[in-house]
N, CA, C and O atoms as CSV, one atom per row, in Angstrom:
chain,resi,resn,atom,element,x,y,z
A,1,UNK,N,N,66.675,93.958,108.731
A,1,UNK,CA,C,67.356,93.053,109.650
A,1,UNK,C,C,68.860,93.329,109.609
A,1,UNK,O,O,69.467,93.533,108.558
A,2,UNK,N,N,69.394,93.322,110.764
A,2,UNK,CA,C,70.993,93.682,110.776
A,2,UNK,C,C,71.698,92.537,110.619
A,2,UNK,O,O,71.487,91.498,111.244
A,3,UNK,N,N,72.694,92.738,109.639
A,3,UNK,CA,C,73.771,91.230,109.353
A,3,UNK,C,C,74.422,91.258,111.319
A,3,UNK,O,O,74.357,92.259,112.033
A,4,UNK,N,N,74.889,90.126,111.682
A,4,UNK,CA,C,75.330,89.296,112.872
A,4,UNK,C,C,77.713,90.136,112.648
A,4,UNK,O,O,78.540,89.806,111.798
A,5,UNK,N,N,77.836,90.948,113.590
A,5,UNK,CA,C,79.096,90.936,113.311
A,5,UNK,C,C,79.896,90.007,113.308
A,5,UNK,O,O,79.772,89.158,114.191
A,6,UNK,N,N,80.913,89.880,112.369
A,6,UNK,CA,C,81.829,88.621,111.736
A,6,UNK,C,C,82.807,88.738,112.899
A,6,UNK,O,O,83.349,89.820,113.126
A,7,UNK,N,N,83.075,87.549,113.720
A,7,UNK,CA,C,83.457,86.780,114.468
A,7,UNK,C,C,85.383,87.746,114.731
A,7,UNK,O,O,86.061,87.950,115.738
A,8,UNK,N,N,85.581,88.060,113.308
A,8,UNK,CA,C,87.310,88.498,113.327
A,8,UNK,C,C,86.567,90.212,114.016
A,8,UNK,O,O,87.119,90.753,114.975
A,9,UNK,N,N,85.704,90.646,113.554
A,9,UNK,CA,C,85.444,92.263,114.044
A,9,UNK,C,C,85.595,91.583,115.943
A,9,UNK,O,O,86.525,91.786,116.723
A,10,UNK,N,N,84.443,90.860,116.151
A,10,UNK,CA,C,84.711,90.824,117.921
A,10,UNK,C,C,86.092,90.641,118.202
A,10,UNK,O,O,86.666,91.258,119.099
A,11,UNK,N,N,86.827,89.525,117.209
A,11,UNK,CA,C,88.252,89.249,117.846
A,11,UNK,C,C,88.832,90.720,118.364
A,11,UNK,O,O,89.102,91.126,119.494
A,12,UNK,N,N,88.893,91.215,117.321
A,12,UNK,CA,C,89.954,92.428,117.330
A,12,UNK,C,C,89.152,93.175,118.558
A,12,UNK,O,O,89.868,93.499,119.506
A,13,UNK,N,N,88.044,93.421,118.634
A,13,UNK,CA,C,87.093,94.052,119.789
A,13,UNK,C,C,87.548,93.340,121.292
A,13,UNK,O,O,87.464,94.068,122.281
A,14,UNK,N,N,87.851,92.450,121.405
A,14,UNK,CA,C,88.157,91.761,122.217
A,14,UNK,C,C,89.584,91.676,122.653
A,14,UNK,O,O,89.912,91.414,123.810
A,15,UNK,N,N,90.591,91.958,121.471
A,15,UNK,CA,C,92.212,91.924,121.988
A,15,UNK,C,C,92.226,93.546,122.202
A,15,UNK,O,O,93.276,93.911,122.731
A,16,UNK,N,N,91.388,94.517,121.939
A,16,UNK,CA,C,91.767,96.318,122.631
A,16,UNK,C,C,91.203,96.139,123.754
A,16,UNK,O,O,91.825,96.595,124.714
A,17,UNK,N,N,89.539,95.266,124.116
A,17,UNK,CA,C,90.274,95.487,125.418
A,17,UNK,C,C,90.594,95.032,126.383
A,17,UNK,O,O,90.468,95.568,127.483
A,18,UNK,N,N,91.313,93.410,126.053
A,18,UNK,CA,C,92.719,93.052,126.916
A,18,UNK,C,C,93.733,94.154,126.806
A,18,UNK,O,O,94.362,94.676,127.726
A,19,UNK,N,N,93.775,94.382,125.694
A,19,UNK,CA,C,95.118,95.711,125.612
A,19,UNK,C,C,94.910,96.528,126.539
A,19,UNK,O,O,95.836,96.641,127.342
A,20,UNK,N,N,93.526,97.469,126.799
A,20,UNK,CA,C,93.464,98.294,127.818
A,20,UNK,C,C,93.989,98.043,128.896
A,20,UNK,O,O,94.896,98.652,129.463
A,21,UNK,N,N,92.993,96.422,129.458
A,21,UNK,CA,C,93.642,96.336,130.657
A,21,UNK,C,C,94.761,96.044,131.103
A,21,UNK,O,O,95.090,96.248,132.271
A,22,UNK,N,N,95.526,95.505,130.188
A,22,UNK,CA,C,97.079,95.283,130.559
A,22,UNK,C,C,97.550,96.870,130.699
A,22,UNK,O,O,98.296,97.216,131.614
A,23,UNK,N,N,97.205,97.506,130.022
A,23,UNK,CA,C,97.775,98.660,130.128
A,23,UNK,C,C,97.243,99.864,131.478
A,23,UNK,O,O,97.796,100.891,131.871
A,24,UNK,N,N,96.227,99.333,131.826
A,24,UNK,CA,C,95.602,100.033,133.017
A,24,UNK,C,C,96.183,99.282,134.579
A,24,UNK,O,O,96.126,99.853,135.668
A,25,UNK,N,N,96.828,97.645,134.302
A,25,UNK,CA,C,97.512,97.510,135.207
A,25,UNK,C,C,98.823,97.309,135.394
A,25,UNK,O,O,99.274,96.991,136.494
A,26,UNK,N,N,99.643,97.496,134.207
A,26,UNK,CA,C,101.313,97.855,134.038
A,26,UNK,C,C,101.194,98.670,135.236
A,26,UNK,O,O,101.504,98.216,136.337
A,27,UNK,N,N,100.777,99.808,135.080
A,27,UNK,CA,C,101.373,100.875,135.986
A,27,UNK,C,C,101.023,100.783,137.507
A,27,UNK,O,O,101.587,101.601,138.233
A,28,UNK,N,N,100.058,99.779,138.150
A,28,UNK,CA,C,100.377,99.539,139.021
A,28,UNK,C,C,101.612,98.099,139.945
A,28,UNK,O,O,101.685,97.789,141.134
A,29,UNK,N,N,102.270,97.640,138.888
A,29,UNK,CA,C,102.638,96.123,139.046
A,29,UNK,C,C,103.860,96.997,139.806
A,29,UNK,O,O,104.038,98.215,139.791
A,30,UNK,N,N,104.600,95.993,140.443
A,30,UNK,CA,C,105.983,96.043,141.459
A,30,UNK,C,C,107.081,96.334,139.647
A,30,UNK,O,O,106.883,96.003,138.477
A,31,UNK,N,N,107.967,96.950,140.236
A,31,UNK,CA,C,108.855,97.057,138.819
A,31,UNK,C,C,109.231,95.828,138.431
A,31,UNK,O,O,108.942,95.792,137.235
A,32,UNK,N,N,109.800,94.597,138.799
A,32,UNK,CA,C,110.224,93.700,138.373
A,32,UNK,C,C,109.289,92.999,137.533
A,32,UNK,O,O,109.590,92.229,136.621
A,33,UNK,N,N,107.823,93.411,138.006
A,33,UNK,CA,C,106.570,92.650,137.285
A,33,UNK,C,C,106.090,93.361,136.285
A,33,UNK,O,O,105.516,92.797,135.353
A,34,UNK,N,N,106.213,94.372,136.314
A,34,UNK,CA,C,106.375,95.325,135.560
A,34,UNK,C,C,107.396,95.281,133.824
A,34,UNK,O,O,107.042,95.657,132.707
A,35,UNK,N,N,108.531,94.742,134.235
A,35,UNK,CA,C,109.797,94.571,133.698
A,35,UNK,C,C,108.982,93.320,132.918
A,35,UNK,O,O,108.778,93.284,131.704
A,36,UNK,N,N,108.637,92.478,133.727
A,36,UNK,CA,C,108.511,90.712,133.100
A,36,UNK,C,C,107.325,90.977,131.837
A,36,UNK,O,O,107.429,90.495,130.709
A,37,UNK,N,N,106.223,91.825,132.290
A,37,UNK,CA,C,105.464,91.929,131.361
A,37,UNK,C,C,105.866,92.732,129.988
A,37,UNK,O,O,105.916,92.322,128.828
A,38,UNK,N,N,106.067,93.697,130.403
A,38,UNK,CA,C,106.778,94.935,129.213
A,38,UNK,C,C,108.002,93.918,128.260
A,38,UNK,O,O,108.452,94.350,127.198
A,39,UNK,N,N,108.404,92.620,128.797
A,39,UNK,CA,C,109.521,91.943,128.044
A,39,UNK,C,C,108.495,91.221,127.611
A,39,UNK,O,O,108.251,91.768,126.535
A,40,UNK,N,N,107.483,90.074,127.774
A,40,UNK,CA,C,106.264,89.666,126.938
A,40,UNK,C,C,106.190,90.263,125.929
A,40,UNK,O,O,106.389,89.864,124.781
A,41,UNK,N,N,105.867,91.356,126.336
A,41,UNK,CA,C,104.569,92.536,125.175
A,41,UNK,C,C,106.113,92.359,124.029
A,41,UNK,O,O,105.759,91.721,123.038
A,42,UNK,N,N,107.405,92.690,123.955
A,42,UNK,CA,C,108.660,92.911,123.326
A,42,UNK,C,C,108.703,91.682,122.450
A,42,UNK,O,O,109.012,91.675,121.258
A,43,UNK,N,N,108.309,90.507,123.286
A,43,UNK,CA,C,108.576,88.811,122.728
A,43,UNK,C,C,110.101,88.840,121.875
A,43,UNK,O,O,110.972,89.710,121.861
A,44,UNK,N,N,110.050,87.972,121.422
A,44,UNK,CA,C,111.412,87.834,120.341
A,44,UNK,C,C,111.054,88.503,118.738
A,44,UNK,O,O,111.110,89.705,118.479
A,45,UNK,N,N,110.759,87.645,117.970
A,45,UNK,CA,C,110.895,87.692,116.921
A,45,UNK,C,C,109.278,88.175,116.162
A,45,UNK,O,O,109.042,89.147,115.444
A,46,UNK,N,N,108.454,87.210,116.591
A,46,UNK,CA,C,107.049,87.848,116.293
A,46,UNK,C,C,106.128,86.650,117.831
A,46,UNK,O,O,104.962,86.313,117.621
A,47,UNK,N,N,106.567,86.354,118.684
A,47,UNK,CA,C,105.936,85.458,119.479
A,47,UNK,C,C,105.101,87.064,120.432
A,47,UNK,O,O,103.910,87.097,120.740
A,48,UNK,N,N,105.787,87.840,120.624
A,48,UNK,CA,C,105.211,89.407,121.324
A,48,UNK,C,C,104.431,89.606,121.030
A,48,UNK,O,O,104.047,89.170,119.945
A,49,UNK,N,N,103.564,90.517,121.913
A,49,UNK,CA,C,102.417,91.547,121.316
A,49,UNK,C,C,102.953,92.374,120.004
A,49,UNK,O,O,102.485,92.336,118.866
A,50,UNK,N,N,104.015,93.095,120.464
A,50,UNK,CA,C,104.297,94.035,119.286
A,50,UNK,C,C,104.570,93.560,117.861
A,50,UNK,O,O,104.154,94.019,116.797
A,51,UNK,N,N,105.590,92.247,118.174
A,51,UNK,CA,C,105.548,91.683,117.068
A,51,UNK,C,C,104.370,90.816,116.020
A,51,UNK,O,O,104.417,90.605,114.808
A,52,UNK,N,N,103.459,90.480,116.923
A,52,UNK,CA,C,102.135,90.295,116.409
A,52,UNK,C,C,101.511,91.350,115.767
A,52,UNK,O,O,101.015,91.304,114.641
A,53,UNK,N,N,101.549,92.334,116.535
A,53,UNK,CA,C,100.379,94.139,115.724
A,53,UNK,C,C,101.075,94.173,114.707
A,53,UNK,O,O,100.339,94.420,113.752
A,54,UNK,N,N,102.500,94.010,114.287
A,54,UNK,CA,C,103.455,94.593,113.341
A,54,UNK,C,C,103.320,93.916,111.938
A,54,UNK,O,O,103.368,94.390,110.802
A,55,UNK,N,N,103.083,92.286,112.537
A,55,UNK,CA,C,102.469,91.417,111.771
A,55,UNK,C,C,100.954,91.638,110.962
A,55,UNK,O,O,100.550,91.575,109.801
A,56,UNK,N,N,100.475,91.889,112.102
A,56,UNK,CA,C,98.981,92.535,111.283
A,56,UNK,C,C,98.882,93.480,110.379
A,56,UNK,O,O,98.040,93.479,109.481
A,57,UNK,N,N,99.673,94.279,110.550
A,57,UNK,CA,C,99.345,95.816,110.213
A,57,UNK,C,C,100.590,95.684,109.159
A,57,UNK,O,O,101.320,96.672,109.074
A,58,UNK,N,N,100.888,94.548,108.352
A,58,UNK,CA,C,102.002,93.996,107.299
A,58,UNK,C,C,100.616,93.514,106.708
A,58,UNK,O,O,100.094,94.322,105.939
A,59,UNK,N,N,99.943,92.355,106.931
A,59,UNK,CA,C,98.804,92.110,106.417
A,59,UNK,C,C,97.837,92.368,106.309
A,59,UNK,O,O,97.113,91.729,105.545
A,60,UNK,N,N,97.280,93.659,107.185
A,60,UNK,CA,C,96.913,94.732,106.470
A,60,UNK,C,C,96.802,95.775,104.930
A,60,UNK,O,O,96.010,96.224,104.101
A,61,UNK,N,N,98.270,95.726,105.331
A,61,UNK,CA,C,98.701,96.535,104.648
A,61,UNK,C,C,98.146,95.697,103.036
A,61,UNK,O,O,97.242,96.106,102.307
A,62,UNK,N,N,98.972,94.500,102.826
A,62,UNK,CA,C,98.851,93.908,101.789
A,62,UNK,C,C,97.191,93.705,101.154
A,62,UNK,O,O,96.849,93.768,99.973
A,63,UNK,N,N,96.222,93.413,102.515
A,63,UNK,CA,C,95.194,93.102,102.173
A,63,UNK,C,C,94.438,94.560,101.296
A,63,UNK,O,O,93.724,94.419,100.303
A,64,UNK,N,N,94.790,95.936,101.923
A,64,UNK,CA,C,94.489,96.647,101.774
A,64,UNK,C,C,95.003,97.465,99.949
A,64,UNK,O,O,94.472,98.315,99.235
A,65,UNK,N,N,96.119,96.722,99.851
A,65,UNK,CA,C,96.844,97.104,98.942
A,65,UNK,C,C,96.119,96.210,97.570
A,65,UNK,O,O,96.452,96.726,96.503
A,66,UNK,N,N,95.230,95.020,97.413
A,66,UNK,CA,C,94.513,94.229,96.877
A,66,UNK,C,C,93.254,94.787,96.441
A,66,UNK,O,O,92.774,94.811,95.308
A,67,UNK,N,N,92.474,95.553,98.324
A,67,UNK,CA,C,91.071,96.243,97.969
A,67,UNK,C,C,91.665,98.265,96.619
A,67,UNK,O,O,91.153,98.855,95.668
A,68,UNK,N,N,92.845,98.426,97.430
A,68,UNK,CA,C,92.957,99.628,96.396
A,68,UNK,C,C,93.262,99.159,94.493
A,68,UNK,O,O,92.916,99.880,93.558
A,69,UNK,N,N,93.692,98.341,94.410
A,69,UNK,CA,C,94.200,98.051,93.194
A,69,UNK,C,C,92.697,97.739,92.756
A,69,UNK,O,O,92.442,98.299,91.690
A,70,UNK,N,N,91.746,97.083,93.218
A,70,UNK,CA,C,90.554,96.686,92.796
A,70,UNK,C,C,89.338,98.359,92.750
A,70,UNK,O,O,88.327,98.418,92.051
A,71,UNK,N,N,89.711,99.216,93.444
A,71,UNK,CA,C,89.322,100.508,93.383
A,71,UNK,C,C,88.081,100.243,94.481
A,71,UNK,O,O,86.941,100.630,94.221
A,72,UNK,N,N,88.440,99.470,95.874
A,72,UNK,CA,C,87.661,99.218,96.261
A,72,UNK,C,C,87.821,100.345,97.734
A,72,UNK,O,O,86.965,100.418,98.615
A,73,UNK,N,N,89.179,101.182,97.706
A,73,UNK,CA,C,89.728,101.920,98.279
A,73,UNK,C,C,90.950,102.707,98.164
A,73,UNK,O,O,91.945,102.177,97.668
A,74,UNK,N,N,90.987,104.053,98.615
A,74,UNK,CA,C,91.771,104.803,98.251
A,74,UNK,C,C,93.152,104.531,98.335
A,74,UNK,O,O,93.618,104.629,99.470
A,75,UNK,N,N,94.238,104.089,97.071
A,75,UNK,CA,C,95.462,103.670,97.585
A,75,UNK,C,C,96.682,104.195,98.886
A,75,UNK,O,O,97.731,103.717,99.319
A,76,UNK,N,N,95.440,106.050,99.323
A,76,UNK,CA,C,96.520,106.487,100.438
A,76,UNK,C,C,96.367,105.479,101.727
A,76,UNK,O,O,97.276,105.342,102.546
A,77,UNK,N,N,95.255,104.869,101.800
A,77,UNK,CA,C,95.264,103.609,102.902
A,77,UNK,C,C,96.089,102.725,103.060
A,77,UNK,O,O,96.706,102.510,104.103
A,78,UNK,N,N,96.204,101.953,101.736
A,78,UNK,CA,C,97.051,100.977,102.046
A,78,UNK,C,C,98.633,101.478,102.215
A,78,UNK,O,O,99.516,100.769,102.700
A,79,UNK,N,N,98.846,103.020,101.656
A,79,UNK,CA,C,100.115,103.258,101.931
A,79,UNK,C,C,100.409,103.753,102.969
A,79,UNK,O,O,101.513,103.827,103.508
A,80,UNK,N,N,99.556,104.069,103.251
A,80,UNK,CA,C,99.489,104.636,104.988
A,80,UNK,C,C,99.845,103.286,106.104
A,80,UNK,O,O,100.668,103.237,107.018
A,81,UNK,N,N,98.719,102.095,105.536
A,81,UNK,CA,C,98.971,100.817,106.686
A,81,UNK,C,C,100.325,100.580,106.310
A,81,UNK,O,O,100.958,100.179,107.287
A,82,UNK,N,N,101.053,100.673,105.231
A,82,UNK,CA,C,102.550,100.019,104.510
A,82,UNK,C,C,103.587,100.671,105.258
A,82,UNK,O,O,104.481,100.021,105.801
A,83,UNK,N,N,103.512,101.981,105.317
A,83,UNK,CA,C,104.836,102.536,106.275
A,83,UNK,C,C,104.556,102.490,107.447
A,83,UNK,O,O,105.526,102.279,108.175
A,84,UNK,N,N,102.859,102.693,108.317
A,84,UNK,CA,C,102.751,102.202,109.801
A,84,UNK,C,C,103.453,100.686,109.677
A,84,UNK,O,O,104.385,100.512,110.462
A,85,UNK,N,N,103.258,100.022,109.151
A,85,UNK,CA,C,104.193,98.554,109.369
A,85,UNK,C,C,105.947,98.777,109.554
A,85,UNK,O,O,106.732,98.576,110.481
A,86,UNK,N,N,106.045,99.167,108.504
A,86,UNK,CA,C,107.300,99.731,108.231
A,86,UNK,C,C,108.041,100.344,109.513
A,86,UNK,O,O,109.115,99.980,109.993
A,87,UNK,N,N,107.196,101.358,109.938
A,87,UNK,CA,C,107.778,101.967,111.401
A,87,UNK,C,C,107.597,101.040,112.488
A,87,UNK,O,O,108.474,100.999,113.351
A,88,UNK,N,N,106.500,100.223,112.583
A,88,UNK,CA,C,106.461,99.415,113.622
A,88,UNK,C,C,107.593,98.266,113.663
A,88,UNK,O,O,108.156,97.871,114.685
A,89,UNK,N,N,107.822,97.796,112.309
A,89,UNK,CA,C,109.330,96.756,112.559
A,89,UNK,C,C,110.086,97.592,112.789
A,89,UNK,O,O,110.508,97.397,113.929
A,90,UNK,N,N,110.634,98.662,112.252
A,90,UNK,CA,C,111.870,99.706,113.074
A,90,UNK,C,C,111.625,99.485,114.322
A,90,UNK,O,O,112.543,98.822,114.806
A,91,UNK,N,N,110.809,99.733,115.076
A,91,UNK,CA,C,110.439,100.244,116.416
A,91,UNK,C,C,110.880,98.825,117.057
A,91,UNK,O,O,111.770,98.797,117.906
A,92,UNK,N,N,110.201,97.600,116.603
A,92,UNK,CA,C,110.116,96.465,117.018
A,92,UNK,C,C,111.985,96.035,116.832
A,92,UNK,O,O,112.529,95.469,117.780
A,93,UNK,N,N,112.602,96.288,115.873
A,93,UNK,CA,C,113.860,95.983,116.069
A,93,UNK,C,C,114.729,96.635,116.900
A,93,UNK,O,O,115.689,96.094,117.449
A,94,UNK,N,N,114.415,97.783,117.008
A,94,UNK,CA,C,114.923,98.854,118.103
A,94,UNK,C,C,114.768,98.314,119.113
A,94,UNK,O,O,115.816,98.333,119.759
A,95,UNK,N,N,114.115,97.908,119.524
A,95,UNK,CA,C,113.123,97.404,121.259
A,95,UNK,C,C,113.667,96.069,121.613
A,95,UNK,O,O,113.873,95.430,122.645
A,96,UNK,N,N,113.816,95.910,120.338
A,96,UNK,CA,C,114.124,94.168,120.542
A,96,UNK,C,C,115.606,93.797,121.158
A,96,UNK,O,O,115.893,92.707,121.653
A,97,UNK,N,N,116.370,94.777,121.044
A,97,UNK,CA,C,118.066,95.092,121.678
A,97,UNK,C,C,117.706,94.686,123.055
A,97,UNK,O,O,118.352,93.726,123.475
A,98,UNK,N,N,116.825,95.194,123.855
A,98,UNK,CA,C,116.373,95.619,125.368
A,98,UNK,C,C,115.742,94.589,125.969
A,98,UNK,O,O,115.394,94.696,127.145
A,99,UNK,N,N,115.451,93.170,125.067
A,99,UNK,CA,C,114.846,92.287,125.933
A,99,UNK,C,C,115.453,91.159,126.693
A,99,UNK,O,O,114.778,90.634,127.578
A,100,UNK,N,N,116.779,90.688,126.416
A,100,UNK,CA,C,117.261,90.390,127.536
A,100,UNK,C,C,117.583,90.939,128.650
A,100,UNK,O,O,117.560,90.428,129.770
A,101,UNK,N,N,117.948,92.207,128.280
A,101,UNK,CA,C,118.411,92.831,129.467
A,101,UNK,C,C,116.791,92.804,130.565
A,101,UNK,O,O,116.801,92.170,131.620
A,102,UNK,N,N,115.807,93.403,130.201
A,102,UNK,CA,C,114.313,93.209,130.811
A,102,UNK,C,C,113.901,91.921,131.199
A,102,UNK,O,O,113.049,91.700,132.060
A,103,UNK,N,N,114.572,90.995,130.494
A,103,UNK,CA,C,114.198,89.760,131.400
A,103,UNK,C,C,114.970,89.670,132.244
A,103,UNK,O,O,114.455,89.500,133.350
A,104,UNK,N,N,116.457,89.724,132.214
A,104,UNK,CA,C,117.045,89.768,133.269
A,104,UNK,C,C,116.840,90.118,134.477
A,104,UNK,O,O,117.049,89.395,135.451
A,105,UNK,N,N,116.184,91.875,134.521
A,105,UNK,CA,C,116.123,92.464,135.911
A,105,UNK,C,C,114.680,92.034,136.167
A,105,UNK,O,O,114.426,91.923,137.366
A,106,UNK,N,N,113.705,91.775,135.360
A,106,UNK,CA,C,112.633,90.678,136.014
A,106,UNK,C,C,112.626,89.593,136.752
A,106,UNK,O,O,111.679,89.205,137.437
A,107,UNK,N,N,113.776,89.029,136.621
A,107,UNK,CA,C,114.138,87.503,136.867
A,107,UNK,C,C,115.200,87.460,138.130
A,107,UNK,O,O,115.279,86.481,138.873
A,108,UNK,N,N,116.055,88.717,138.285
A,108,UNK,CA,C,117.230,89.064,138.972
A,108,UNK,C,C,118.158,88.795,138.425
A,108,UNK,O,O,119.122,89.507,138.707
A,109,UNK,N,N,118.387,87.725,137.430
A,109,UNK,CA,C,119.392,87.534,136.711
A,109,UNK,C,C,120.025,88.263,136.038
A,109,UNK,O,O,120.029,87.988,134.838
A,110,UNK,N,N,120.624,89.180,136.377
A,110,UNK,CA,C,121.987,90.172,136.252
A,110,UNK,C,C,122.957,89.633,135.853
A,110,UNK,O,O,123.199,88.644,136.544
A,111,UNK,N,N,123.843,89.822,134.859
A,111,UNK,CA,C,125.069,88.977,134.638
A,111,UNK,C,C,126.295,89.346,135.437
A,111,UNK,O,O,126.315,90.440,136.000
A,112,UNK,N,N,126.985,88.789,135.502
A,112,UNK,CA,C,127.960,88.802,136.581
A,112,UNK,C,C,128.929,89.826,136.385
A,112,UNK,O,O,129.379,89.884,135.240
A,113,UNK,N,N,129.505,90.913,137.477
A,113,UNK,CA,C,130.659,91.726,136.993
A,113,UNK,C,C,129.928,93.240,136.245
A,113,UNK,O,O,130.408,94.342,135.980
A,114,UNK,N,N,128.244,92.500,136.047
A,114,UNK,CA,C,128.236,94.150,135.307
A,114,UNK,C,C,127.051,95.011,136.627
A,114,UNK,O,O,126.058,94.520,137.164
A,115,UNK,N,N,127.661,96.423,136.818
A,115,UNK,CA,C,127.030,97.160,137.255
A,115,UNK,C,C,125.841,97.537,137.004
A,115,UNK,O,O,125.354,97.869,135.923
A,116,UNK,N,N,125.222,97.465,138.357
A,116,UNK,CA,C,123.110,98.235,138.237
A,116,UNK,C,C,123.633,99.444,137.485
A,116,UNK,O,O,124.821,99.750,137.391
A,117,UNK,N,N,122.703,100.033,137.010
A,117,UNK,CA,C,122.434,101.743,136.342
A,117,UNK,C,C,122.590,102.155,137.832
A,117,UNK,O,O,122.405,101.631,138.931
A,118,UNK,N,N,123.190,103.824,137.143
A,118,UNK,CA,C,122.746,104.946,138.199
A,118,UNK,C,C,121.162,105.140,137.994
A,118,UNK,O,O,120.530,104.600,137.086
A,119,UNK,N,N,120.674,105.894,138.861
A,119,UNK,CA,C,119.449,106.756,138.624
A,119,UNK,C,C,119.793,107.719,137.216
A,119,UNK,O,O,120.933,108.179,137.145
A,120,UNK,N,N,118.930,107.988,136.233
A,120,UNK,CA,C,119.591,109.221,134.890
A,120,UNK,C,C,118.291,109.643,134.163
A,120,UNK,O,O,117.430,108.914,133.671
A,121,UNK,N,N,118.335,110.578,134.196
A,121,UNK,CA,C,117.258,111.618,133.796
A,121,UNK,C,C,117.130,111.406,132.537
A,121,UNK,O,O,118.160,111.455,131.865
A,122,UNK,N,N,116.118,111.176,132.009
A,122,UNK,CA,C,115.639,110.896,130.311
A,122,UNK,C,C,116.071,112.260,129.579
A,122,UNK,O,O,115.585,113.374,129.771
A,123,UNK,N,N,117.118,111.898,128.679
A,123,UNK,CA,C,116.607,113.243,127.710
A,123,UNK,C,C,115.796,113.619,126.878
A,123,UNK,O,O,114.879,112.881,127.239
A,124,UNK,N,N,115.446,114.085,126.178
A,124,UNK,CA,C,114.211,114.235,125.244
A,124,UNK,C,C,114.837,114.903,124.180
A,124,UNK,O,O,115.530,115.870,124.498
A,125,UNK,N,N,114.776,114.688,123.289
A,125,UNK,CA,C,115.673,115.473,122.208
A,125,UNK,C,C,114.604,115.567,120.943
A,125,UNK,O,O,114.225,114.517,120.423
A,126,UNK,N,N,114.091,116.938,120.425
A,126,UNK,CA,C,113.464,116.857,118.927
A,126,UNK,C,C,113.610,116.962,117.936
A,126,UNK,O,O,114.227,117.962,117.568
A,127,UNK,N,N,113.204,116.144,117.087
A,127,UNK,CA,C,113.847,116.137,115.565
A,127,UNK,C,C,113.310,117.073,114.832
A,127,UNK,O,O,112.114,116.962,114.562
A,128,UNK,N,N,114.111,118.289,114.306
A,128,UNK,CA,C,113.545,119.204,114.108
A,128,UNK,C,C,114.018,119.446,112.395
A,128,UNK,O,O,113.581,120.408,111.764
């Protein structure tokens, strides 16, 4: 007889794929709607998507860091989930500069006196 999957496995089964579909319809939304969502997903502090995964994958990490000490798994896991966290708050503090400004041009609310962007070609630069 097969055990019944534990309720947190569907959760997580269930938030990839809302994730998909948000992500299968970003790219068709008007830019401003576009803008409003991509500032969601950013949130503030941990109210965001990102800041939520970043959250997880912190308690992850820890949970994981409990099953290795117990030899219930290889400690490169939990050090692996420890710096994916690690990079994801970098990332998440990085990103986090950019969300007023994204609500702004979602909203139209531009502050006064300051100039739209030109059009400007992304650079790409590798760390080599």
């Amino acid at each position: 007889m097969t055990r019944p999957t534990p309720y947190p496995v569907l959760l997580a089964d269930e938030i990839a794929r809302q994730l998909g579909q948000l992500t299968d319809r970003l790219s068709h939304l008007p830019p401003a709607e576009a803008t409003q969502v991509i500032a969601r997903v950013l949130g503030g502090d941990e109210d965001g998507v990102l800041g939520r995964i970043t959250h997880l994958m912190a308690t992850s990490s820890v949970v994981t860091k409990a099953q290795a000490k117990n030899g219930v798994l290889p400690p490169e896991v939990a050090l692996d989930l420890a710096r994916a966290a690690n990079d994801l708050d970098d990332v998440h503090l990085d990103l986090g500069e950019h969300i007023e400004t994204l609500r702004d041009f979602s909203t139209g609310a531009a502050s006064p006196g300051v100039k739209p962007s030109l059009p400007a070609p992304l650079v790409v630069r590798r760390h080599r």
